[in-house]
C-alpha positions as CSV (number, residue, x, y, z in Angstrom):
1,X,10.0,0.9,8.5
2,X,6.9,-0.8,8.6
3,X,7.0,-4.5,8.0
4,X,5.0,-5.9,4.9
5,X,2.0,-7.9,5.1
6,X,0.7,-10.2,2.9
7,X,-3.0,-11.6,3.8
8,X,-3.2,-14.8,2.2
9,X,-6.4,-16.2,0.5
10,X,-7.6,-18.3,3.9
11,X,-7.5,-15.2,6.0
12,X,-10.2,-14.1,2.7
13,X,-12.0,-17.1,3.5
14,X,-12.0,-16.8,6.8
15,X,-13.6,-13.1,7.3
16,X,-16.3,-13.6,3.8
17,X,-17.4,-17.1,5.2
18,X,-17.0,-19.1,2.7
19,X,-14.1,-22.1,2.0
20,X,-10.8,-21.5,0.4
21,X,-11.5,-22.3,-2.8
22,X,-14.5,-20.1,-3.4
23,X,-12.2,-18.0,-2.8
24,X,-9.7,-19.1,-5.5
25,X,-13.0,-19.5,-8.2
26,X,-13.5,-15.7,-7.4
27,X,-10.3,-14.6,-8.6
28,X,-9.9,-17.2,-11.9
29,X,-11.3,-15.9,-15.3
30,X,-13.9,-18.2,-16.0
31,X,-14.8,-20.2,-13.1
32,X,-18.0,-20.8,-11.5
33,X,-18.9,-19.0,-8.2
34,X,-22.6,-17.7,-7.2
35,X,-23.1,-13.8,-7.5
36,X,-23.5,-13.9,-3.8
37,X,-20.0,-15.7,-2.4
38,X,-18.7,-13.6,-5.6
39,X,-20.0,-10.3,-4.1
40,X,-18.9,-11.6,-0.2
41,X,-15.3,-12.6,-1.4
42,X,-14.7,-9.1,-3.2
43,X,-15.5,-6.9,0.0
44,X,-13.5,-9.2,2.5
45,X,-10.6,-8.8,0.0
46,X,-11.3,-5.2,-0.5
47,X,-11.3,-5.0,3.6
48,X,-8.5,-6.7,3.9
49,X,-6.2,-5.5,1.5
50,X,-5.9,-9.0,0.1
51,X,-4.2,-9.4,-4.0
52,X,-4.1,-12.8,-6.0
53,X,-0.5,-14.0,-6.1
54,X,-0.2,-14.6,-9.8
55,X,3.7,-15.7,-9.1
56,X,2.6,-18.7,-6.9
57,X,-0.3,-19.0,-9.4
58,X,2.1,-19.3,-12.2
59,X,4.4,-21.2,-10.7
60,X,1.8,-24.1,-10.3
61,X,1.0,-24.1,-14.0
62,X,4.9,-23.4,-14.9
63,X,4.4,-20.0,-16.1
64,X,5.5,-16.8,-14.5
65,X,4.7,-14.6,-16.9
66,X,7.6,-12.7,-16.8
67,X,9.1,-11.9,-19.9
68,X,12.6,-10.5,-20.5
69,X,13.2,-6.9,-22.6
70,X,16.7,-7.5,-23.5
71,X,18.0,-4.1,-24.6
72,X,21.4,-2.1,-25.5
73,X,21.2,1.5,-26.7
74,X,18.2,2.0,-24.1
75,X,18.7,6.1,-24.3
76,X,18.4,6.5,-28.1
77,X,14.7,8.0,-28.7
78,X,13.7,4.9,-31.2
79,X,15.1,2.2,-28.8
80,X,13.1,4.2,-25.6
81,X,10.3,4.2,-27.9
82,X,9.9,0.7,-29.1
83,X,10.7,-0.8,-25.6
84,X,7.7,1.5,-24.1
85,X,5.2,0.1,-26.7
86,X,6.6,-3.5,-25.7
87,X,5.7,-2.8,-22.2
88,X,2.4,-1.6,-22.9
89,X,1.5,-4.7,-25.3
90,X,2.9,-6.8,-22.3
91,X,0.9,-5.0,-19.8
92,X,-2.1,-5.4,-21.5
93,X,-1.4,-9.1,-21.9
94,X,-1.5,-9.3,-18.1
95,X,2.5,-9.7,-18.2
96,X,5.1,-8.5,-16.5
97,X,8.4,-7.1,-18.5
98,X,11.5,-7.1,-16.9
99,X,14.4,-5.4,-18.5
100,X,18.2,-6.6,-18.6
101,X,20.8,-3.7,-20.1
102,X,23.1,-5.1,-22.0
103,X,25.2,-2.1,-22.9
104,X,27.9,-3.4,-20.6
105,X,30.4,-4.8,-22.2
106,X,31.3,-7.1,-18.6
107,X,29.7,-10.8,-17.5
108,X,27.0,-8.4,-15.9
109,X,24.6,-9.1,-19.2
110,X,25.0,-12.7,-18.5
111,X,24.3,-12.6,-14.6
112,X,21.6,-10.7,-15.3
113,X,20.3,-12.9,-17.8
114,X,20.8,-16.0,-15.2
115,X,19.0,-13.7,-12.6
116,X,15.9,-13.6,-14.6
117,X,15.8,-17.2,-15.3
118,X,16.0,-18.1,-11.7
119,X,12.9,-16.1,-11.6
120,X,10.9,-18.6,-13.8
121,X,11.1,-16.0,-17.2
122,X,8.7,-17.3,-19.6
123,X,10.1,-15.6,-22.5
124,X,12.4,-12.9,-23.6
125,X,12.7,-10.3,-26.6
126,X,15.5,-9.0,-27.8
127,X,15.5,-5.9,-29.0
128,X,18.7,-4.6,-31.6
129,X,20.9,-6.5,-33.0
130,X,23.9,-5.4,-30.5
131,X,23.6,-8.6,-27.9
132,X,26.1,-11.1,-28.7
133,X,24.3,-14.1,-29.6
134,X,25.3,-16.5,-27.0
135,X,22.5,-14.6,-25.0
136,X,20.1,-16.1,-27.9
137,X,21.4,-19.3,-26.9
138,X,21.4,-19.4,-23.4
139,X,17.6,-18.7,-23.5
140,X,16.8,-20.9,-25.6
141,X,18.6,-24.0,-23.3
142,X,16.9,-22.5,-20.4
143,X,13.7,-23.5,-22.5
144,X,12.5,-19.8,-23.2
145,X,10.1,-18.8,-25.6
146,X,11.8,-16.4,-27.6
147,X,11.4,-13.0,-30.4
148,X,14.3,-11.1,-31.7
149,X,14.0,-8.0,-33.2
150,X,16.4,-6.5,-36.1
151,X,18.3,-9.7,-35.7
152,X,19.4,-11.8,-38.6
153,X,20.5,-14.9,-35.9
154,X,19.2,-18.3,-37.9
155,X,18.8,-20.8,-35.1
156,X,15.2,-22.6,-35.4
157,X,12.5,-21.7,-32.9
158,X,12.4,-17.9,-32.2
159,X,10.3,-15.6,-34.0
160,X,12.6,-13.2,-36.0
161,X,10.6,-9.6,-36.7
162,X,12.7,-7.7,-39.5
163,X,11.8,-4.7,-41.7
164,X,12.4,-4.7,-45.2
165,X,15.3,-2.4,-45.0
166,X,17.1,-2.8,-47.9
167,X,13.4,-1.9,-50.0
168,X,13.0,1.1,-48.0
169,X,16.8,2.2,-48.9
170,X,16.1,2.2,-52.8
171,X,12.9,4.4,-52.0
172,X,15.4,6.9,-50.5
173,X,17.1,6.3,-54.4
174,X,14.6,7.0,-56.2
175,X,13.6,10.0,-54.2
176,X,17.2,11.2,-54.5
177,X,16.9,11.3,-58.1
178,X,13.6,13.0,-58.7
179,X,15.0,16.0,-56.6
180,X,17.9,15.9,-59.3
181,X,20.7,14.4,-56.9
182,X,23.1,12.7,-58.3
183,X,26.6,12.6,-55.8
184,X,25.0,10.5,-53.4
185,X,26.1,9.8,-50.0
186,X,25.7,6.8,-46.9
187,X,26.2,8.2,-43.3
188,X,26.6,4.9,-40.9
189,X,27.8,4.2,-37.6
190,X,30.1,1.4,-37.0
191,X,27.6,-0.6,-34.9
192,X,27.2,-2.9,-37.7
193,X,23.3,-4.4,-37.0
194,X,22.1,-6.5,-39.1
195,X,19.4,-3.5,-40.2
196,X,22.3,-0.2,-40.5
197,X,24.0,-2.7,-42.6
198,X,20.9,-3.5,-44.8
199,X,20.0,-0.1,-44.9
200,X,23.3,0.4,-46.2
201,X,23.4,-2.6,-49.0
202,X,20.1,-1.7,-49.8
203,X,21.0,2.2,-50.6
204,X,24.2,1.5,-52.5
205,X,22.9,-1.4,-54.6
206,X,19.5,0.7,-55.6
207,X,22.3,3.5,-56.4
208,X,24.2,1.1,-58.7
209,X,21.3,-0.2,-60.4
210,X,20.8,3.5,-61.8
211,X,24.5,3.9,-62.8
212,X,25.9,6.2,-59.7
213,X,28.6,5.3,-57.2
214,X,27.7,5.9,-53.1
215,X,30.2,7.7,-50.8
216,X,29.7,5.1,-47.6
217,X,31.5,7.1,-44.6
218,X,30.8,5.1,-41.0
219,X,31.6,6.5,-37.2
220,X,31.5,5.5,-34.0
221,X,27.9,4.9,-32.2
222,X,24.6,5.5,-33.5
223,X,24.4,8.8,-32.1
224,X,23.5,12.3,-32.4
225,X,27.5,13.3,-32.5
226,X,28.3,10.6,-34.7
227,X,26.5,12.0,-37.3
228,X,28.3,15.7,-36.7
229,X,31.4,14.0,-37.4
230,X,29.5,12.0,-40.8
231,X,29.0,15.5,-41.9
232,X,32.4,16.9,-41.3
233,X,34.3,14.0,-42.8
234,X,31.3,13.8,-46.0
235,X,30.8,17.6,-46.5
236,X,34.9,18.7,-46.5
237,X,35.2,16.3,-49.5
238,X,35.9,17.4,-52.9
239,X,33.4,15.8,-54.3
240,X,30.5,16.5,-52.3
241,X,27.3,14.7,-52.0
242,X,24.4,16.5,-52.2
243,X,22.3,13.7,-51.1
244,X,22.7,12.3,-47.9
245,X,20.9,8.9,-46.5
246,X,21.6,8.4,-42.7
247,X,21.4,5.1,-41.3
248,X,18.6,6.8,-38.7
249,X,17.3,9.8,-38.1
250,X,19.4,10.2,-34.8
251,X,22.4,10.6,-37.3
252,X,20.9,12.7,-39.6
253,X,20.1,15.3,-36.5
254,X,23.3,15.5,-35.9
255,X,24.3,15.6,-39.6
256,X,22.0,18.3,-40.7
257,X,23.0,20.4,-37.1
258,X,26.6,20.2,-38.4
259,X,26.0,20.7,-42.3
260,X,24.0,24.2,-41.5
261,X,26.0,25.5,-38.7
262,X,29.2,24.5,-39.6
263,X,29.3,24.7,-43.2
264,X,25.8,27.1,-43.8
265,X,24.5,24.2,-46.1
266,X,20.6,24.9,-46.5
267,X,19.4,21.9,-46.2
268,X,17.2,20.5,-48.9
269,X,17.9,23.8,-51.3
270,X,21.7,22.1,-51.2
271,X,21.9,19.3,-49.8
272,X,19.1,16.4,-49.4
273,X,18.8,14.2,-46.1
274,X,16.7,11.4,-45.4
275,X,17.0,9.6,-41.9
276,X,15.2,6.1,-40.6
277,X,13.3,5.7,-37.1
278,X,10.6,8.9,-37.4
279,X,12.2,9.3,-33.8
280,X,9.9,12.6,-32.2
281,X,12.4,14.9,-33.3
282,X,12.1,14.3,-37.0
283,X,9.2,16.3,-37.5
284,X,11.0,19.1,-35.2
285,X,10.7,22.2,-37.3
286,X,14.3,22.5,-37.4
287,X,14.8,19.7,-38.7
288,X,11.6,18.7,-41.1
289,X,13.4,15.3,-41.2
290,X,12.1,13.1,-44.4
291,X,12.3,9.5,-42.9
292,X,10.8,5.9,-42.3
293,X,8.8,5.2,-39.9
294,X,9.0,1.8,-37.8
295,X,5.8,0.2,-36.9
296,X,6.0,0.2,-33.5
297,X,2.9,-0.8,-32.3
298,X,2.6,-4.2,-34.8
299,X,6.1,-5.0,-33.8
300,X,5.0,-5.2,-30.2
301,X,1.6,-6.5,-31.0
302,X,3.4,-9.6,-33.2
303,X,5.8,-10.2,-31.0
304,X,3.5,-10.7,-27.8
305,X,0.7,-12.1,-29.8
306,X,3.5,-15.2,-30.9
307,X,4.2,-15.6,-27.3
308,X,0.7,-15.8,-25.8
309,X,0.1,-18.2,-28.7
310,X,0.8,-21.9,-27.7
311,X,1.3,-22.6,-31.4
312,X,4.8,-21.9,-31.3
313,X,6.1,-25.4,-32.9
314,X,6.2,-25.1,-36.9
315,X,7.2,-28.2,-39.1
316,X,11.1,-29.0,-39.1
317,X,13.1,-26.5,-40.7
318,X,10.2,-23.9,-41.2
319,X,11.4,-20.7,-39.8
320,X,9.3,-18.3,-37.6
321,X,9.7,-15.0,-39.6
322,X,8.1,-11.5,-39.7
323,X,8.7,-8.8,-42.1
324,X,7.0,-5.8,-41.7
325,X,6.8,-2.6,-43.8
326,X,8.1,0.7,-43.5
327,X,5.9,3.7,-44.6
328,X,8.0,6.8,-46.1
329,X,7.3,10.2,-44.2
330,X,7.6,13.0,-45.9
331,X,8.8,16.5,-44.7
332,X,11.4,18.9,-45.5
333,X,14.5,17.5,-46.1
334,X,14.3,16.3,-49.7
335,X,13.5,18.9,-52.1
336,X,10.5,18.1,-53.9
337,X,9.1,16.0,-50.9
């Protein structure tokens, strides 16, 4: 194995001529260094293989910039998704992410949590409301700037991004009744996030307001098989719905799979579905999924933007507090839509 070799910013100095800290001007945004020792200092640190090390760097001004992706659920399409446009948004920002599972349901989340704060993490996002929420507060002691996402935790200091959920749900009403639905249906998992549950209140209280009781049926994980079981415990009832809101579109795969094969339901000519995410496989053409979609992109741009921003201190008891939109895509699964 061949051992690693780090050239260090002398050794630059050394073969370009110049002193150290021409050297050090050459590789900081915005400081002043003649064309010339600019132009000699880039091809001895071309020749040499040299690269800045932002860690020291950053250690001298008490950044790292490292920032935690604190993640359960990491397989699901929308969770994969969201964490990749984080990344990018990080990326860009000249950060680095580093990413702690917390699926485990052992002191592993925690030790890896501690690992990362050994390493000088600036910040940390966490990304579903599944983390238990010491993790929130052992950040926040360590003195991390901090975002959650699909969280409803209150403590003061961390930028909460939210979607209106529960709006979005008496959309999926409304739509429900203009396709002439009226034994309507909530398919949820028992993961209980603060945004299912929305999504959930949301539905049934929009349904109420119109004079119509919701079936609410709830299984297991947020998952594609979850929702087979949704529709064979929903669609072997007597009374039943022919309007079905899934708590995401994950779900509603599963539930639409189940509901035609199974039961040879077409799906919207008998039975309506709408889903949440717009996950890749909503627009599937077996699936022509009628959904929300999350704004990925402004959730990672917010969150990152609050972070690089050094105005992170509001007045006493004035909460940091996002809540984005979700726009309605329609396709095939409503009729009508």
């Amino acid at each position: 194995m061949p051992q690693k070799v780090f050239v260090s910013a002398q050794e630059v100095a050394d073969r370009a001529g110049v002193s150290r800290s021409a050297v050090s001007r050459t590789f900081t945004l915005g400081a002043s260094v003649s064309p010339e020792t600019r132009r000699k200092v880039i091809e001895a640190a071309d020749a040499l293989g040299y690269h800045v090390n932002h860690l020291a760097r950053g250690l001298m001004r008490n950044e790292s910039g490292i920032v935690c992706l604190i993640v359960s659920d990491m397989a699901t399409p929308h969770r994969s998704a969201l964490v990749k446009a984080l990344a990018q948004e990080l990326q860009h920002s000249g950060k680095i992410a580093m990413l702690v599972n917390t699926d485990l349901l052992d002191g592993s989340v925690d030790l890896a949590l501690r690992q990362a704060i050994r390493y000088r993490a600036d910040a940390s996002i966490i990304v579903s409301g599944m983390p238990d929420k010491s993790i929130t507060q052992l950040c926040l002691k360590n003195g991390q700037r901090l975002v959650l996402i699909n969280r409803d935790d209150e403590q003061e200091g961390p930028l909460r991004i939210n979607l209106d959920d529960e709006e979005a749900a008496g959309r999926v009403v409304t739509a429900f009744l203009r396709a002439g639905r009226r034994r309507l249906a909530f398919a949820n998992s028992e993961a209980g996030t603060p945004s299912l549950m929305a999504r959930e209140h949301g539905f049934v209280a929009a349904a109420k307001a119109h004079g119509l009781e919701v079936v609410v049926e709830r299984y297991g994980w947020t998952s594609y098989e979850s929702g087979r079981v949704l529709a064979q415990r929903l669609l072997t009832l007597s009374g039943r719905p022919d309007a079905v809101f899934c708590a995401t579109d994950l779900l509603a795969c599963g539930f639409i799979d189940a509901a035609r094969h199974q039961f040879f339901i077409r799906v919207p000519d008998q039975l309506c579905v709408a889903g949440f995410d717009d996950i890749e496989q909503a627009s599937w053409a077996s699936y022509q999924l009628t959904t929300f979609a999350q704004p990925l992109a402004t959730i990672a741009r917010e969150a990152v933007s609050w972070l690089e921003s050094n105005e992170t201190a509001k007045p006493e008891g004035q909460a940091h507090a996002i809540r984005l939109h979700a726009d309605l895509v329609w396709r095939g699964s409503i009729r009508g839509g």
